[in-house]
Structure formats: C-alpha cells, structure tokens
C-alpha positions as CSV (number, residue, x, y, z in Angstrom):
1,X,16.6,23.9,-19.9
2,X,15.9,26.7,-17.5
3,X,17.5,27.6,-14.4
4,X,15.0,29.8,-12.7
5,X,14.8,31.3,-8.7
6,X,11.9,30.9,-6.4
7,X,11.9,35.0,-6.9
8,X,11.8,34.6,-10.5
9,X,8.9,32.3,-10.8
10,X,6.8,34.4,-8.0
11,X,7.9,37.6,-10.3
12,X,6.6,35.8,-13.0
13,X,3.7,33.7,-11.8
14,X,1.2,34.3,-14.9
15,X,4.2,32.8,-17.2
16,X,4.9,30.0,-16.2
17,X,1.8,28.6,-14.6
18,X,0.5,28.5,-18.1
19,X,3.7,26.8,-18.8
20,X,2.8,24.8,-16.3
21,X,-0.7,24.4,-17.9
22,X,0.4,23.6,-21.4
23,X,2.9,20.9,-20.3
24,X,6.7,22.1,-19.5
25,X,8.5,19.5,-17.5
26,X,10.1,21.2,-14.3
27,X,12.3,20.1,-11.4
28,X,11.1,22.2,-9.1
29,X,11.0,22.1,-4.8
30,X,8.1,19.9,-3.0
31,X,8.1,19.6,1.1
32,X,10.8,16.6,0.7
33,X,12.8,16.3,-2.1
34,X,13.0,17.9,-5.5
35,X,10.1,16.7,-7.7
36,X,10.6,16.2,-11.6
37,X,6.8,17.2,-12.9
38,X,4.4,17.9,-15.6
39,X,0.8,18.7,-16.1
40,X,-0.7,15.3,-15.4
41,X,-2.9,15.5,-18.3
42,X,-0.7,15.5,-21.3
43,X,0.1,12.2,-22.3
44,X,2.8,13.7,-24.4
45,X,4.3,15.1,-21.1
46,X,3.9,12.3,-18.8
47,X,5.5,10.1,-21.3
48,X,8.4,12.6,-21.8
49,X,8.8,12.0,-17.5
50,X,8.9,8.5,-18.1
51,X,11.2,8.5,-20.7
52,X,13.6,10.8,-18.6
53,X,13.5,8.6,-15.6
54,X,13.8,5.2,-17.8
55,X,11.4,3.5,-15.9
56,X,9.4,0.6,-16.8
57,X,6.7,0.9,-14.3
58,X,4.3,3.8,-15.3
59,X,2.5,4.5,-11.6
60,X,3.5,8.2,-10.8
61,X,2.2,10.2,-7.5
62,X,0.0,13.5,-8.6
63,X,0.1,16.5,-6.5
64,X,-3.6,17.0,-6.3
65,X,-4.6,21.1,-6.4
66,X,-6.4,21.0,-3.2
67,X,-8.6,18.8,-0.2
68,X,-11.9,19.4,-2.7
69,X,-10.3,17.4,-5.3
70,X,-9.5,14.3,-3.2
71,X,-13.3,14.4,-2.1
72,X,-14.8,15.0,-5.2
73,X,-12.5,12.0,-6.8
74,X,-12.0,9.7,-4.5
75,X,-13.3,7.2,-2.4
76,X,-12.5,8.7,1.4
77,X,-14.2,8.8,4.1
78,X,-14.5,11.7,6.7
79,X,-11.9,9.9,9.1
80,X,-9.4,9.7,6.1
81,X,-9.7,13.3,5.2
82,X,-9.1,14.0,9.0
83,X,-6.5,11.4,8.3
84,X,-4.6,13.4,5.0
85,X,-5.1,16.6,7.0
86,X,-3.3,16.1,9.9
87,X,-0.8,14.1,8.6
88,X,0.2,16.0,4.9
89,X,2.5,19.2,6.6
90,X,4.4,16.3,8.0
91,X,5.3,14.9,4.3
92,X,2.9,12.2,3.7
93,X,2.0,10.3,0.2
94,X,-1.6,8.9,0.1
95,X,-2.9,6.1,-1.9
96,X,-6.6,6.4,-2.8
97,X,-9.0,5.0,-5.1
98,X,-9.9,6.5,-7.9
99,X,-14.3,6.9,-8.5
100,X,-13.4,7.2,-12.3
101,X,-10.0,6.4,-13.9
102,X,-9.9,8.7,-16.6
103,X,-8.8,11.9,-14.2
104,X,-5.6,12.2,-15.8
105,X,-3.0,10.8,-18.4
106,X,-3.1,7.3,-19.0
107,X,0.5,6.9,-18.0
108,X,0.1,7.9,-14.4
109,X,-1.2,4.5,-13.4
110,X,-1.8,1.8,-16.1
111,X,-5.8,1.9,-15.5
112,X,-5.5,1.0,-12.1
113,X,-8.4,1.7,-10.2
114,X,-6.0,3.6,-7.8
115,X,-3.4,6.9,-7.0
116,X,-0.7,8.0,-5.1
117,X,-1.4,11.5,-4.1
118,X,0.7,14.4,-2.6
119,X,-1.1,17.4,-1.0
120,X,2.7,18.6,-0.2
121,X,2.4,21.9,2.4
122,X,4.8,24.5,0.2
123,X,5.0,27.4,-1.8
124,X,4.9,25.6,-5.7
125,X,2.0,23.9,-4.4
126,X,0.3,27.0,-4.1
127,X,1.2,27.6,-7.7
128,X,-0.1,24.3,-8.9
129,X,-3.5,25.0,-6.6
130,X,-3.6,28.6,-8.9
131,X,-2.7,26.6,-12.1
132,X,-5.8,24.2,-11.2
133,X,-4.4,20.7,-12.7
134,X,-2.9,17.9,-11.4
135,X,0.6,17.7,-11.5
136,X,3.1,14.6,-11.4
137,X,5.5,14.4,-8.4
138,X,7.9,12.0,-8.7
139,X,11.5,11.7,-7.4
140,X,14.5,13.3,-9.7
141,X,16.5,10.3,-10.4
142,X,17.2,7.6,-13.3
143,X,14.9,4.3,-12.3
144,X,16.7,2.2,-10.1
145,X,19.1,5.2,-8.4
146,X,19.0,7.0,-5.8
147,X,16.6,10.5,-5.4
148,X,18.8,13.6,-6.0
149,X,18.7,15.9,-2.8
150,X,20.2,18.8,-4.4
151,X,20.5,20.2,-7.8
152,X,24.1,19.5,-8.6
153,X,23.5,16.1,-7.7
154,X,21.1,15.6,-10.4
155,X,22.5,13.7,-13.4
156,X,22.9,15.9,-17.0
157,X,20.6,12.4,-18.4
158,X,18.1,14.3,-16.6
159,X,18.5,18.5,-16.4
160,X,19.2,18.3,-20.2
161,X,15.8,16.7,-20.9
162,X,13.8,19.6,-18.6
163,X,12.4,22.9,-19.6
164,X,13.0,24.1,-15.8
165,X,14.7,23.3,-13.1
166,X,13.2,25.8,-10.0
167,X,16.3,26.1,-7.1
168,X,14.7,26.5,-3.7
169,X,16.8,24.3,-1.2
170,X,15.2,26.4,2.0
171,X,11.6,24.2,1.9
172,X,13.5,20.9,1.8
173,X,13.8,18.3,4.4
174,X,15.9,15.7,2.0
175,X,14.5,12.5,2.6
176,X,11.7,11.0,0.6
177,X,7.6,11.5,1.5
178,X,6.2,8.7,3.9
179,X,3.3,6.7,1.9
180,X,0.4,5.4,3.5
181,X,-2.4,3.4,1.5
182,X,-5.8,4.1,2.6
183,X,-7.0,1.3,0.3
184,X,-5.1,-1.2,2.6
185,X,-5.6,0.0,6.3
186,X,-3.7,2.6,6.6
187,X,-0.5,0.5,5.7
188,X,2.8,2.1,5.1
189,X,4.6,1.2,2.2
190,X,7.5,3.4,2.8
C-alpha cells in the first residue's frame, strides 16, 4: 500500500489513471466520505473489494464517468436527468435501471436488473471521467461497522489490503451520500 497526496496523483495523472484502468484498489476522496474503489470491470478487482470489506451482499454503487453514460445505459427520463443534475453537487446516490446488465463486473449487483450510481461533484471524479470506466464507490469500512471519516480511522484489515490510499480531507463533508431510487418514485432509502 501506497500513501499518495492529491499533488502527487495530479503530478502524476497518466500513472495512475492506468493504474486505475488495469485494476489497483484505492481509497481515495469522493464529495462525502472516503470511497474504497476499483475499476468496475475486473472481476478480480471487485472481488478483491468484497473480500476487503467482508461483506455478504455483493450490490456496490459505481461512480459513473459522466451524464452521457447514465443516458446511454439507463432507463431515465428527461425529468430524472434534470432530477441527477440538480441534485448530485449536493451528494446524492441514484438508483437506476440498468437497459443491459452486463455493463460491468458481475459482482457489482448479482444480475439485478438495477444500479446505484454516483456522479460525485470532485476532483478524483474528474480523473475517473479521464480514465473513462466505471469505478466502484463504496464506503471504507469492514461490513457491518461504521464508514471511516478520516484516514487514521480506517482499520489496518483494510489499508493493508489496498494499493493506494489518496489523502485529501479538504473535499469531504463526512457523512455518507443521500440515495434516492428513481426505480421507486423517487424514494429515499437513506
């Protein structure tokens, strides 16, 4: 594991986006909270999130590359695109359904039919927008525990099993996204 600097990654972009690319696990700085991620394509690396967190459940949110994306993959309407628009600077979590189920890693949802997205308004999702996957956004903690708001908080079960961890603390509000499922009327589930 890795301790690297917003600075350092910016300084060394082309790096590790492709380590992004070819599957690296980082803990690295969303709108919220930190986010333990992986290319959401790898099987190998999705599991290896999975197996980090000890969880049972395999249905992981995916922090989508850009608004075109969720169109093109998605069934949304104009009103819910308004909808994701307006709401994602204020750290928002979307549930969608899926037009085709094979977008990413089996892991990510068990072949459900649907996704929880983030379109998170920050830096490292600029970086995944230039690295053009999907990438998995899901809380740092072990199943069952509580989300680590800062780095020291987070459990050696997890930073030893990392390739980075990215320390940016100044983009953080340090409480979890809100989710909203379009697939249900707009219901909030958290």
């Amino acid at each position: 594991m890795k301790y690297i600097s917003k600075e350092d990654f910016l300084e060394n972009e082309d790096f590790y986006i492709n380590e992004m690319r070819i599957g690296k696990v980082f803990i690295y700085p969303t709108d919220t909270l930190y986010g333990l991620g992986c290319n959401a394509n790898l099987d190998k690396s999705v599991e290896r999130i999975i197996e980090i967190k000890k969880r049972s459940k395999n249905y992981l949110l995916v922090v989508v590359p850009n608004i075109n994306w969720i169109e093109e993959n998605t069934f949304v309407n104009q009103d819910e695109i308004n909808y994701i628009l307006n709401k994602y600077k204020e750290q928002y979590s979307f549930i969608l359904e899926l037009k085709k189920i094979d977008l990413f890693s089996k892991y990510i949802c068990n072949n459900s039919n649907k996704i929880g997205i983030r379109y998170p308004d920050n830096w490292f999702k600029n970086m995944i927008e230039k690295a053009n996957i999907l990438f998995v956004s899901t809380s740092v903690n072990l199943s069952n525990e509580p989300s680590a708001i800062y780095i020291k908080d987070i459990s050696s079960e997890i930073t030893d099993n990392v390739d980075y961890i990215v320390k940016d603390d100044s983009c953080l509000t340090k409480k979890p996204s809100t989710i909203v499922d379009l697939t249900n009327n707009y219901k909030q589930l958290r």
